[in-house]
mmCIF file as Biopython writes it, N, C-alpha, C and O atoms, coordinates in Angstrom:
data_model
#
loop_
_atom_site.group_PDB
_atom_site.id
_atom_site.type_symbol
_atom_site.label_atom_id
_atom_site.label_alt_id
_atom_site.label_comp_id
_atom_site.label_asym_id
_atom_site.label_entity_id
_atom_site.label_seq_id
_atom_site.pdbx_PDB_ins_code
_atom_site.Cartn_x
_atom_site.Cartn_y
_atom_site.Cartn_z
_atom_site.occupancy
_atom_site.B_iso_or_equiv
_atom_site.auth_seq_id
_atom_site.auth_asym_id
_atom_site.pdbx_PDB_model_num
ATOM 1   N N  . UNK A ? 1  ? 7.706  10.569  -4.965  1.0 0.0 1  A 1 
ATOM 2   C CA . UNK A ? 1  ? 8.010  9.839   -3.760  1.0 0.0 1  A 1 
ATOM 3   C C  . UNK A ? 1  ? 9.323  10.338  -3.179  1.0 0.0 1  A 1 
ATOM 4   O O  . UNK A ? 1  ? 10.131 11.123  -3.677  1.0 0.0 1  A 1 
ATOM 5   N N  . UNK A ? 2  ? 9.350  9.760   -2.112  1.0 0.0 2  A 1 
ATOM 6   C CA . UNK A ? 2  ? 10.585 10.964  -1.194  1.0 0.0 2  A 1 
ATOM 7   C C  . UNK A ? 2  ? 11.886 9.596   -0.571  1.0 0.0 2  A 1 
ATOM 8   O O  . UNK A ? 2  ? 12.571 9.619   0.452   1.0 0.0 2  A 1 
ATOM 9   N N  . UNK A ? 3  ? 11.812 8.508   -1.698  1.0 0.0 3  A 1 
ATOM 10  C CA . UNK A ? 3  ? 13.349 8.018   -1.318  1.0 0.0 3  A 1 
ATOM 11  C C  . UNK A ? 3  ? 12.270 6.756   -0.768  1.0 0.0 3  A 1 
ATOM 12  O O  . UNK A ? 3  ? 12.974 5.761   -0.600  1.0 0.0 3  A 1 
ATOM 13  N N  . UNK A ? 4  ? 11.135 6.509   -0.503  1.0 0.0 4  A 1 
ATOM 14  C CA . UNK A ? 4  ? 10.674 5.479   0.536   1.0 0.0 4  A 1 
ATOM 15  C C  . UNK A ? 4  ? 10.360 4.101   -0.745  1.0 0.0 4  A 1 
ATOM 16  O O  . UNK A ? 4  ? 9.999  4.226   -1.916  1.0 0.0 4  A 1 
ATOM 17  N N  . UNK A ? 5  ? 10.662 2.861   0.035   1.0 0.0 5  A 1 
ATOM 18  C CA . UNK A ? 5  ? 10.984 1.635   -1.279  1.0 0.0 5  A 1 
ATOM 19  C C  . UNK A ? 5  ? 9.187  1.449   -1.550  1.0 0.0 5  A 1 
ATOM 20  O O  . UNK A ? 5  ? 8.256  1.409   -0.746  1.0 0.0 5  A 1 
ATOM 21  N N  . UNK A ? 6  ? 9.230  1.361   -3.075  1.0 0.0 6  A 1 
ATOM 22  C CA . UNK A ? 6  ? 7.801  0.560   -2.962  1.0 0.0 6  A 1 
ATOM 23  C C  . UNK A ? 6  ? 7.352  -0.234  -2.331  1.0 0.0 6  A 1 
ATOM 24  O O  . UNK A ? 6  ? 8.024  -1.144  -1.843  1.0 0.0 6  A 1 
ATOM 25  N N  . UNK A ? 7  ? 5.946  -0.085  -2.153  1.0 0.0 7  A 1 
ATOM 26  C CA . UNK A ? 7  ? 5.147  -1.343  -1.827  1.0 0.0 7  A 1 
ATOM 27  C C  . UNK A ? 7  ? 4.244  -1.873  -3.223  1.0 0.0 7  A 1 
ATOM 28  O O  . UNK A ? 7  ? 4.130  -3.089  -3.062  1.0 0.0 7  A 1 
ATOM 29  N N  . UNK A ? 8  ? 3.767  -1.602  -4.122  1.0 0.0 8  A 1 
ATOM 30  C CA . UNK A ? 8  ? 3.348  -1.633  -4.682  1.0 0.0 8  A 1 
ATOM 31  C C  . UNK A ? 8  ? 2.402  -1.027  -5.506  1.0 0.0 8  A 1 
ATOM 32  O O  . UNK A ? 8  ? 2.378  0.202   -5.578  1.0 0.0 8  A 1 
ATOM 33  N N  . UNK A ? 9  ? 1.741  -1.607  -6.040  1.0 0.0 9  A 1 
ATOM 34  C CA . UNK A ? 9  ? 0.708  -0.368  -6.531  1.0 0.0 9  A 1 
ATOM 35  C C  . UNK A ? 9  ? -0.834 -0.758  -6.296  1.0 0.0 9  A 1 
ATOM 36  O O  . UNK A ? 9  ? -1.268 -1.791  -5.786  1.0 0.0 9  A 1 
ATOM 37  N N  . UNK A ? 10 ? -1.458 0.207   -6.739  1.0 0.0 10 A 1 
ATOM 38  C CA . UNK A ? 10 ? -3.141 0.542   -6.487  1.0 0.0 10 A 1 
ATOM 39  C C  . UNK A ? 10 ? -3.804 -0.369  -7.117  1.0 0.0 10 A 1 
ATOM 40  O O  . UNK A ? 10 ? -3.446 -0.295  -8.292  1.0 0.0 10 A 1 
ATOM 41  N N  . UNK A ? 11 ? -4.895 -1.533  -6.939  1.0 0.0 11 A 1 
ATOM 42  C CA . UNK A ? 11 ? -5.458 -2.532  -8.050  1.0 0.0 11 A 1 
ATOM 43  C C  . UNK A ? 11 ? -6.256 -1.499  -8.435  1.0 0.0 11 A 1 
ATOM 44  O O  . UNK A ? 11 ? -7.020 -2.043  -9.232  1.0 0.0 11 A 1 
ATOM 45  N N  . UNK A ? 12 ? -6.533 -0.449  -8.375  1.0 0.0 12 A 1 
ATOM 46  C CA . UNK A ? 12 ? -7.186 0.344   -8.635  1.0 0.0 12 A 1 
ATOM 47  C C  . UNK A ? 12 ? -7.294 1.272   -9.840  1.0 0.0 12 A 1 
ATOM 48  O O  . UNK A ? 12 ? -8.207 1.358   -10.662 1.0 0.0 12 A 1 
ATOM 49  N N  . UNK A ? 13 ? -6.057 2.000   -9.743  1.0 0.0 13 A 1 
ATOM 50  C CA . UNK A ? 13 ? -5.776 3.040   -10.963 1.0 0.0 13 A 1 
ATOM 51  C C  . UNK A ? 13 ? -4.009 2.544   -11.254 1.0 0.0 13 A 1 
ATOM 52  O O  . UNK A ? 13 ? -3.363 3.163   -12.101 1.0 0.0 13 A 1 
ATOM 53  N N  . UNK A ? 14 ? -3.436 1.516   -10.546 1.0 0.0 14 A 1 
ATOM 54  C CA . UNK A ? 14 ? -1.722 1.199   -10.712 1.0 0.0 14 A 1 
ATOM 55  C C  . UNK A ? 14 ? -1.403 2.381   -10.182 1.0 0.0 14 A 1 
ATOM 56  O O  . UNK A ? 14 ? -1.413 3.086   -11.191 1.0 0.0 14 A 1 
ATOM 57  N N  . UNK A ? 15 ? -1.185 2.935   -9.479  1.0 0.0 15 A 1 
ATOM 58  C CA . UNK A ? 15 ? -0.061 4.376   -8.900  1.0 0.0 15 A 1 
ATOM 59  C C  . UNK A ? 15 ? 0.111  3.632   -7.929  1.0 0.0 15 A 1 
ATOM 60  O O  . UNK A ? 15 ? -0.634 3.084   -7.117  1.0 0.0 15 A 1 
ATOM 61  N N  . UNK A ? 16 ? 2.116  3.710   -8.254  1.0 0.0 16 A 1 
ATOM 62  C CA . UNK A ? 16 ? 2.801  3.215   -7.048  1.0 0.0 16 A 1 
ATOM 63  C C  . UNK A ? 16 ? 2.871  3.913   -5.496  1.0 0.0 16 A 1 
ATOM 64  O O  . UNK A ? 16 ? 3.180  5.036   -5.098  1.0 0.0 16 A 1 
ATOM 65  N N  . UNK A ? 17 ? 2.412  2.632   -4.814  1.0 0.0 17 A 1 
ATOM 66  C CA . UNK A ? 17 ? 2.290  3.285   -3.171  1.0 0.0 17 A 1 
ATOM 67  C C  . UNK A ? 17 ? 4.029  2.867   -2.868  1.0 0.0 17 A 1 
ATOM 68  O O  . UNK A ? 17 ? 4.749  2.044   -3.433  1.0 0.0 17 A 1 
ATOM 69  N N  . UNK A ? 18 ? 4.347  3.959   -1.574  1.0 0.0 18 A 1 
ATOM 70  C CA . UNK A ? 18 ? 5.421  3.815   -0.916  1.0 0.0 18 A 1 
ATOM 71  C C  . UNK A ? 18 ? 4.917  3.700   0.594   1.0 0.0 18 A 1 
ATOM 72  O O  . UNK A ? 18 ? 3.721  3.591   0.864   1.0 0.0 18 A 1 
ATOM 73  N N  . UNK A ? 19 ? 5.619  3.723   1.262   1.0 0.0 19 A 1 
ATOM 74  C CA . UNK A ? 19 ? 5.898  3.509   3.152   1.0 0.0 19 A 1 
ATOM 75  C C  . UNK A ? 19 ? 4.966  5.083   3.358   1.0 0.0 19 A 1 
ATOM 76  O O  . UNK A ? 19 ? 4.132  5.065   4.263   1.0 0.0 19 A 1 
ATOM 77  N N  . UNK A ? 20 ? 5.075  6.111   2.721   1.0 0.0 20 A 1 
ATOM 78  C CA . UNK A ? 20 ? 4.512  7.040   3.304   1.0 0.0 20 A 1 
ATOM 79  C C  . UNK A ? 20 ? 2.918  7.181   3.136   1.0 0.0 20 A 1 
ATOM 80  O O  . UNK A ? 20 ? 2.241  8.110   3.577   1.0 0.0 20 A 1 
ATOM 81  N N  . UNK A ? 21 ? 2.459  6.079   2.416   1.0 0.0 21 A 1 
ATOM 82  C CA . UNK A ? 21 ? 0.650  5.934   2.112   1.0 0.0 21 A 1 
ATOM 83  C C  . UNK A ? 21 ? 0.462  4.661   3.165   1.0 0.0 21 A 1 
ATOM 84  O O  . UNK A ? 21 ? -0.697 4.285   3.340   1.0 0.0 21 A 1 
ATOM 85  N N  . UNK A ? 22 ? 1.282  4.132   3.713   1.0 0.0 22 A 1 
ATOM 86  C CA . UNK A ? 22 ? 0.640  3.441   4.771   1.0 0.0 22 A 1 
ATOM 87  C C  . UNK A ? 22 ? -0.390 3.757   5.877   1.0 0.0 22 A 1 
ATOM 88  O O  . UNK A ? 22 ? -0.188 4.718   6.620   1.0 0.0 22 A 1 
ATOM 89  N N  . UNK A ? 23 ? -1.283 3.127   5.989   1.0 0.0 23 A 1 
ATOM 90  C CA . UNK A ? 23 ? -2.299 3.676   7.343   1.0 0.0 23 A 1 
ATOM 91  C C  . UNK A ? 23 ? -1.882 2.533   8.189   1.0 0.0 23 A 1 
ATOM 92  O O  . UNK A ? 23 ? -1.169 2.881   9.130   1.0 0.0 23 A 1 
ATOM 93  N N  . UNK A ? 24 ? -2.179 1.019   8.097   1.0 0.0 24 A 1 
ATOM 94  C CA . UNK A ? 24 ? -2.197 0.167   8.606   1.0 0.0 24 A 1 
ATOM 95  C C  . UNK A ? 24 ? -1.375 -1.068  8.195   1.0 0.0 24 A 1 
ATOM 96  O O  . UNK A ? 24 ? -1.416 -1.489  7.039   1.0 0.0 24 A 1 
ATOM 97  N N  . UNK A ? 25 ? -0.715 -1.575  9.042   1.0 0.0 25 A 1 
ATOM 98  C CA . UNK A ? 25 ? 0.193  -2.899  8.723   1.0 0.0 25 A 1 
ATOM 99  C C  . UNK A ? 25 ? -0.423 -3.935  10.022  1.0 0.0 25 A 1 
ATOM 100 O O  . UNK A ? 25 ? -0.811 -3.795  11.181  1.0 0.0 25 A 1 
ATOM 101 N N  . UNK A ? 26 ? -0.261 -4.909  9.140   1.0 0.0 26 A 1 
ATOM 102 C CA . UNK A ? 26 ? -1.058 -6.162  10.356  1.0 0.0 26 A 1 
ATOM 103 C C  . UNK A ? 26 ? -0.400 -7.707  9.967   1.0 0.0 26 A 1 
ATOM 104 O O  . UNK A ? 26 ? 0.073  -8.059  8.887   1.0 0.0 26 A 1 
ATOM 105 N N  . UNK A ? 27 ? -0.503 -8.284  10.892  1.0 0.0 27 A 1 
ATOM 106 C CA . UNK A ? 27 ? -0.182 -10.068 10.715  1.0 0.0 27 A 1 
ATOM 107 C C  . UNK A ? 27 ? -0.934 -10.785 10.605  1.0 0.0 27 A 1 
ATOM 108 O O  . UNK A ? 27 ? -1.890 -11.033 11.341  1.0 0.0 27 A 1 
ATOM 109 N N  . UNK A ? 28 ? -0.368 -11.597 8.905   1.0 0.0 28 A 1 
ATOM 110 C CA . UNK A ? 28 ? -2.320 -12.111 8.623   1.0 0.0 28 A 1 
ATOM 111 C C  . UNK A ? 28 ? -1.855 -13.484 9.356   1.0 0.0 28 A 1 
ATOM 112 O O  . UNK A ? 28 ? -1.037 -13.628 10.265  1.0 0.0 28 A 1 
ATOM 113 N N  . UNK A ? 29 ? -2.554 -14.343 8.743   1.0 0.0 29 A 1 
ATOM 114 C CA . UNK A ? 29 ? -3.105 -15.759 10.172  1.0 0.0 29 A 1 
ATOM 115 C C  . UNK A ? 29 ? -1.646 -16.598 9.439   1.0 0.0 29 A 1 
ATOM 116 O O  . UNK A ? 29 ? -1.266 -17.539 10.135  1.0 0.0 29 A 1 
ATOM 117 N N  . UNK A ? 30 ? -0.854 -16.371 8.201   1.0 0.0 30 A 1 
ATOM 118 C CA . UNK A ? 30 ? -0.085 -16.923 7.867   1.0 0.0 30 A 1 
ATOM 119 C C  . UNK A ? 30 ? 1.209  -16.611 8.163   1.0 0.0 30 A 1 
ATOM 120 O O  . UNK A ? 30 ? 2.168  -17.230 7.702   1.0 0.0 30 A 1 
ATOM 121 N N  . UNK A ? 31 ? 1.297  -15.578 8.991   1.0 0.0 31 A 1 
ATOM 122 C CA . UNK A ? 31 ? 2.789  -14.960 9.409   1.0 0.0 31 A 1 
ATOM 123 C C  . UNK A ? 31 ? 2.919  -13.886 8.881   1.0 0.0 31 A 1 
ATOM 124 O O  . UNK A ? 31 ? 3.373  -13.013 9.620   1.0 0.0 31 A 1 
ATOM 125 N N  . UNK A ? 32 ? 2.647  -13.550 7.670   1.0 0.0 32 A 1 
ATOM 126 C CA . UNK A ? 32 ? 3.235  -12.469 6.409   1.0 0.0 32 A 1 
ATOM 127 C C  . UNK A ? 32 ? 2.695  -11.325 6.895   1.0 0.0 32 A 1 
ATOM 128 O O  . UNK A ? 32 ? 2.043  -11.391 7.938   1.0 0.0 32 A 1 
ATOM 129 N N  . UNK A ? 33 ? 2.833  -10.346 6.370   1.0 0.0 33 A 1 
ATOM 130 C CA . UNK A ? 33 ? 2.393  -9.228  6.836   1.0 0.0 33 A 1 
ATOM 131 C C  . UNK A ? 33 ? 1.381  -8.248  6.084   1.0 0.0 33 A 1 
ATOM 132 O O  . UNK A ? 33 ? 2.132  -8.001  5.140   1.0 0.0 33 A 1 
ATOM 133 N N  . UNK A ? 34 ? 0.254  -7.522  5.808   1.0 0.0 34 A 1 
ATOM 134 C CA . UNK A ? 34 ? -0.856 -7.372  5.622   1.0 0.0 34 A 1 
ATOM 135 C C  . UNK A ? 34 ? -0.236 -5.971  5.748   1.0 0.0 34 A 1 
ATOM 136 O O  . UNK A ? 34 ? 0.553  -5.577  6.607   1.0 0.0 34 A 1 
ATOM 137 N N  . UNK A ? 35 ? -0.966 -5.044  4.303   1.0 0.0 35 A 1 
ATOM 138 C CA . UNK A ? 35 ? -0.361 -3.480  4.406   1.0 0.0 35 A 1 
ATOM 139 C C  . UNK A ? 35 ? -2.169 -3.214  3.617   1.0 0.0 35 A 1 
ATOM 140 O O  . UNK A ? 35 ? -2.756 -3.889  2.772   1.0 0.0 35 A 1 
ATOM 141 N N  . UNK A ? 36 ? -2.612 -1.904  4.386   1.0 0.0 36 A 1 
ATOM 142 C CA . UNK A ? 36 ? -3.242 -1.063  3.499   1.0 0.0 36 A 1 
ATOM 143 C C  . UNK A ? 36 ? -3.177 0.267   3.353   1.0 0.0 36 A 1 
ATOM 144 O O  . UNK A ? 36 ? -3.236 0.918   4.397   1.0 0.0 36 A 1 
ATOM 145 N N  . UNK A ? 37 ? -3.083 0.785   2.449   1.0 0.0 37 A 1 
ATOM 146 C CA . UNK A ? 37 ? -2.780 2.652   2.493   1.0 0.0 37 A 1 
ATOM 147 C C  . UNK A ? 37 ? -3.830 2.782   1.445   1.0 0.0 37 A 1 
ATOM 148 O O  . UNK A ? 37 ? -4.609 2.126   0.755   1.0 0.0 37 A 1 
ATOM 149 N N  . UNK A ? 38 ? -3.229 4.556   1.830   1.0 0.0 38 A 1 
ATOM 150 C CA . UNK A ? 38 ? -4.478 5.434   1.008   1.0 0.0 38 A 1 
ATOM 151 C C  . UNK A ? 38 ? -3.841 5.464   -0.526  1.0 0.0 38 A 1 
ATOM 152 O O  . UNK A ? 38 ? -2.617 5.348   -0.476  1.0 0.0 38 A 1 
ATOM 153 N N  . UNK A ? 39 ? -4.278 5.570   -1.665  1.0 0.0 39 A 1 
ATOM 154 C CA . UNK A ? 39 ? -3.935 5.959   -2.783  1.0 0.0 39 A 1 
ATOM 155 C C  . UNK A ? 39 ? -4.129 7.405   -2.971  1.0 0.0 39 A 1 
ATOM 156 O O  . UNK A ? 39 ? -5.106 8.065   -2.620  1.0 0.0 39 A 1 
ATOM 157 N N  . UNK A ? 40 ? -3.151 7.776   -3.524  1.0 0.0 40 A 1 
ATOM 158 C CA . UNK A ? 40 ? -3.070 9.795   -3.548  1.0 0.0 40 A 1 
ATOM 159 C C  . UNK A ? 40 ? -3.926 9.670   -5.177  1.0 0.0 40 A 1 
ATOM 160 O O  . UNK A ? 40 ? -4.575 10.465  -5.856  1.0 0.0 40 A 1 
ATOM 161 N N  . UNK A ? 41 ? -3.742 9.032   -5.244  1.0 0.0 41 A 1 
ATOM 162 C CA . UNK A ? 41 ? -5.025 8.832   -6.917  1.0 0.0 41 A 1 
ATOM 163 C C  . UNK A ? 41 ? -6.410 9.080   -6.709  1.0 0.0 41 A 1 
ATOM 164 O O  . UNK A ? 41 ? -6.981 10.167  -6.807  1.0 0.0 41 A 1 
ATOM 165 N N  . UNK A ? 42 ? -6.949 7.866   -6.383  1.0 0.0 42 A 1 
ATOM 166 C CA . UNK A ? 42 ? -7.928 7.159   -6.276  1.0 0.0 42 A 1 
ATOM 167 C C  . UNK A ? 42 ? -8.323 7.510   -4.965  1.0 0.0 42 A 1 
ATOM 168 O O  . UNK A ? 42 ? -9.532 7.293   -4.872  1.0 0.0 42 A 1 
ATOM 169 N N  . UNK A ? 43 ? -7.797 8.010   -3.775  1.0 0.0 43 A 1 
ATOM 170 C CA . UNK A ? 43 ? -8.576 8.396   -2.348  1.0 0.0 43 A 1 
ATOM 171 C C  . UNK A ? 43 ? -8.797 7.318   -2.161  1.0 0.0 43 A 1 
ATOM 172 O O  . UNK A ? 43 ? -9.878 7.442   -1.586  1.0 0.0 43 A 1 
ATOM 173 N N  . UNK A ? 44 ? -8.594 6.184   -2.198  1.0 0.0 44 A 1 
ATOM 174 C CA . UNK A ? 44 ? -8.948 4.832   -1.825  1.0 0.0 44 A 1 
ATOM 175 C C  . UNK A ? 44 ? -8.418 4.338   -0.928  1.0 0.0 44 A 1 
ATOM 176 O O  . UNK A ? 44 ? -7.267 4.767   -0.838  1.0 0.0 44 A 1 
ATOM 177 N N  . UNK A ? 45 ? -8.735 3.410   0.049   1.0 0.0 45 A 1 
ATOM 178 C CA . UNK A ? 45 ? -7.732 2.506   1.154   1.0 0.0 45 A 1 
ATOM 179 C C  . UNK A ? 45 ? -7.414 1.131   0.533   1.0 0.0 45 A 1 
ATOM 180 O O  . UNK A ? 45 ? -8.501 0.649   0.213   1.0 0.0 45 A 1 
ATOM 181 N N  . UNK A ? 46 ? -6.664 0.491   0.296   1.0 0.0 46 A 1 
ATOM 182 C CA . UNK A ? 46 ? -6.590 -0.155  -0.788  1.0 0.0 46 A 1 
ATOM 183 C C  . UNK A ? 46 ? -5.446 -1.331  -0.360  1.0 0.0 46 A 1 
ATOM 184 O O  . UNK A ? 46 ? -4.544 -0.797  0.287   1.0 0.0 46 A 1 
ATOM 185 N N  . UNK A ? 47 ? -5.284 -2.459  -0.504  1.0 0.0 47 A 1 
ATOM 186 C CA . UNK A ? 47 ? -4.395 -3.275  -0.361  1.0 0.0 47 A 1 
ATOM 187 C C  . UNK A ? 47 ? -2.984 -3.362  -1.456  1.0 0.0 47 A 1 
ATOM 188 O O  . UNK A ? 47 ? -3.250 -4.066  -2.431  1.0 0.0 47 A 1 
ATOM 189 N N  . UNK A ? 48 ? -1.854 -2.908  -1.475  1.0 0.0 48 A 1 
ATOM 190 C CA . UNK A ? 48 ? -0.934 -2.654  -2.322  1.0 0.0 48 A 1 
ATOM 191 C C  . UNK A ? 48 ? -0.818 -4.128  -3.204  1.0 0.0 48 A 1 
ATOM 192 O O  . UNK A ? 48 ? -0.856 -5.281  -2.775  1.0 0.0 48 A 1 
ATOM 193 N N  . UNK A ? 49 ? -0.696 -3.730  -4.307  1.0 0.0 49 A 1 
ATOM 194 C CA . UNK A ? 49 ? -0.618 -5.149  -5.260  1.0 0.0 49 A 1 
ATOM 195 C C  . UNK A ? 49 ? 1.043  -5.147  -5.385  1.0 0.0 49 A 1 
ATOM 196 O O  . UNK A ? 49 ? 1.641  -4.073  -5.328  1.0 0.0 49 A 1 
ATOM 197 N N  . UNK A ? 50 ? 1.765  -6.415  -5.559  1.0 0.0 50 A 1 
ATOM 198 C CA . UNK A ? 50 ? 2.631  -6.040  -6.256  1.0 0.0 50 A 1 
ATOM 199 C C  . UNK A ? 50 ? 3.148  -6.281  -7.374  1.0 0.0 50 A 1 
ATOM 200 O O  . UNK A ? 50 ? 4.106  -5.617  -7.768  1.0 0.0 50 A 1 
#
């Protein structure tokens, strides 16, 4: 990773995502904010766990 803070990781295979696997950020119906990226693992689009 290149300095960017976690977001979390993959429910998938656990490999930590950063800011640079983001595709999409959104506002869920509760205010908070909603991230999904690609996993460089798994090729997956994936909701970051944390």
């Amino acid at each position: 990773m290149t300095g960017d803070p976690p977001l979390g990781s993959c429910p998938k295979c656990g490999e930590g995502l950063s800011g640079a696997h983001v595709l999409v950020e959104y506002e869920k119906e509760d205010g908070t904010t909603g991230i999904w990226a690609e996993c460089p693992i798994c090729d997956e689009v994936v909701s970051p766990q944390e």
